[in-house]
TORKOL-4160 file (C-alpha; in steps of 0.2 Angstrom, whole numbers, padded with zeros to 4 digits, m for minus):
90
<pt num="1" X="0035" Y="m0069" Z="0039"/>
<pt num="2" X="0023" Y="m0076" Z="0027"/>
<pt num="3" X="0027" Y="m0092" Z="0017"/>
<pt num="4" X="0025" Y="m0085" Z="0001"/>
<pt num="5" X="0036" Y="m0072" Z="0004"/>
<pt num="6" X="0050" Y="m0084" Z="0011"/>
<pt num="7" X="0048" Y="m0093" Z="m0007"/>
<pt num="8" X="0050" Y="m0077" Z="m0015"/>
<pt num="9" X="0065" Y="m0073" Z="m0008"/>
<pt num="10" X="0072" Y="m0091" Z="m0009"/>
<pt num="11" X="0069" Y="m0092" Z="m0026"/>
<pt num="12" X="0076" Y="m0075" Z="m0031"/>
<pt num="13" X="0092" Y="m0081" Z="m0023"/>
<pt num="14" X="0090" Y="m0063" Z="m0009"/>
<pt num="15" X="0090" Y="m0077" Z="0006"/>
<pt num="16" X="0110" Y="m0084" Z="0005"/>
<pt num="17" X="0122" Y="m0092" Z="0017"/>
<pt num="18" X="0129" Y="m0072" Z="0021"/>
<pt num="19" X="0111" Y="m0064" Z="0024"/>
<pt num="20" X="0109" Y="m0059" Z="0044"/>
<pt num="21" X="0093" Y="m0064" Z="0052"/>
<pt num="22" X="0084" Y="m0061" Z="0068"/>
<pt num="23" X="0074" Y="m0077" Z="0071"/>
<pt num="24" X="0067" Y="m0085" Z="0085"/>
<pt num="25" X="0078" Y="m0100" Z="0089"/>
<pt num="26" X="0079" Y="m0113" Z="0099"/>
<pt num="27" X="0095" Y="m0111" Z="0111"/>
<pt num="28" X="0108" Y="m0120" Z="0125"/>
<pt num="29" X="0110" Y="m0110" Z="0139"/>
<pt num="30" X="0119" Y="m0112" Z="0155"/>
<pt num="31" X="0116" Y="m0131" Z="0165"/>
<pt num="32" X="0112" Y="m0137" Z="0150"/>
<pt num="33" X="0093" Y="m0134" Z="0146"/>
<pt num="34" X="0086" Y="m0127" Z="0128"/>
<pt num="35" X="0074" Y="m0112" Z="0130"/>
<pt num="36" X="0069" Y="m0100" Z="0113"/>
<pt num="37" X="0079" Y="m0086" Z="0110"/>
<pt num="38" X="0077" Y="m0072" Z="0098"/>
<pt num="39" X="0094" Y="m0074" Z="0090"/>
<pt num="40" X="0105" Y="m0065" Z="0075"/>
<pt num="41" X="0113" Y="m0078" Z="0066"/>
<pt num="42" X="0116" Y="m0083" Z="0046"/>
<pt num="43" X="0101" Y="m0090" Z="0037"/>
<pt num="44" X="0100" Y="m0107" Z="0032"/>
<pt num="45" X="0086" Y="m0120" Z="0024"/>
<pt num="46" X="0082" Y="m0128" Z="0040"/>
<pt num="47" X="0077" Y="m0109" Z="0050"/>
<pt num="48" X="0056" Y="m0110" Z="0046"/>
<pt num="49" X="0047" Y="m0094" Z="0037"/>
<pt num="50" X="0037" Y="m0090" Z="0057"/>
<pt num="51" X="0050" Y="m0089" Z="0065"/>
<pt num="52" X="0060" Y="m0075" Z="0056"/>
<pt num="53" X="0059" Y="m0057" Z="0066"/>
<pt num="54" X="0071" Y="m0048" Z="0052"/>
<pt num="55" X="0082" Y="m0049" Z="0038"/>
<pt num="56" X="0097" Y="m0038" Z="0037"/>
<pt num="57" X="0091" Y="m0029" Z="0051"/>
<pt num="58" X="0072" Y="m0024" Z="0042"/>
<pt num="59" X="0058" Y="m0030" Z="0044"/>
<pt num="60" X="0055" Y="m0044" Z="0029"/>
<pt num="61" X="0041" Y="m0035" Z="0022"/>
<pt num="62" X="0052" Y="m0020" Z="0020"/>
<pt num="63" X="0067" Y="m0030" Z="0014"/>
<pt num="64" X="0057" Y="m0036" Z="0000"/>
<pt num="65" X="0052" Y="m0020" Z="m0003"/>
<pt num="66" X="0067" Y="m0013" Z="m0009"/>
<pt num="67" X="0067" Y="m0028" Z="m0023"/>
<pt num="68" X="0050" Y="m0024" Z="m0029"/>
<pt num="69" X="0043" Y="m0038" Z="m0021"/>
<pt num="70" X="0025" Y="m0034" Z="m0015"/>
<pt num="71" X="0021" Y="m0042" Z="0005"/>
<pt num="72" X="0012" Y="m0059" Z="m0004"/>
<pt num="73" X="0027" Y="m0062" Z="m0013"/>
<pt num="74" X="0021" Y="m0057" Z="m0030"/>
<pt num="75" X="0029" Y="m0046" Z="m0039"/>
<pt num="76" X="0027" Y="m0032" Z="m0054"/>
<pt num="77" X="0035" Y="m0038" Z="m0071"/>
<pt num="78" X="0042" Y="m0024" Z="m0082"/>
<pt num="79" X="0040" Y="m0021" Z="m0099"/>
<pt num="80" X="0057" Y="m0023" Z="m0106"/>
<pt num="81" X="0063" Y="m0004" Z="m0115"/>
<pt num="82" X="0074" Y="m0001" Z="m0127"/>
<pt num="83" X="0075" Y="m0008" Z="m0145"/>
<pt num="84" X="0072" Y="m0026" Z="m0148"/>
<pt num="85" X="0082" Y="m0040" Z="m0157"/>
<pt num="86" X="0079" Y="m0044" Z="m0174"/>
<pt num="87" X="0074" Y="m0062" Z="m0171"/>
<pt num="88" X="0058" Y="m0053" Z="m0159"/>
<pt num="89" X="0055" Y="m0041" Z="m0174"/>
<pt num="90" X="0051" Y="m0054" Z="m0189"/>
């Protein structure tokens, strides 16, 4: 994933302590020796932008996606309908 994406999403508050992600991690196996494993666990701060696979199960570019969020981590601003207050109107 790409780092302005991961700021992206940090920032909009879509990366909490309940989102599942697939990420390559380092892991303990059996006799005691630490190998990388692609693993699903909860995303936290200390899990770096590389080494995620998938977030909720989609890829991250998908996942931002369905948030408007572009690939770069920009994203579209809307013009805001409907009528305006009367503060804005003066």
């Amino acid at each position: 994933m790409k780092t302005e994406l991961y700021n992206t999403l940090r920032e909009r508050n879509l990366l909490t302590e309940e989102t599942l992600v697939t990420a390559q991690l380092p892991t303990q196996i059996f006799g005691g020796t630490w190998v990388e494993k692609i693993v699903e666990t909860h995303w936290s701060r200390r899990i770096p932008a590389d080494r995620i696979h998938t977030i909720e199960g989609m890829p991250p570019e998908r996942f931002a996606k369905s948030y408007d969020i572009r690939p770069d981590g920009t994203a579209k601003v809307y013009k805001k309908r409907g009528r305006k207050p009367k503060n804005k109107t003066e």
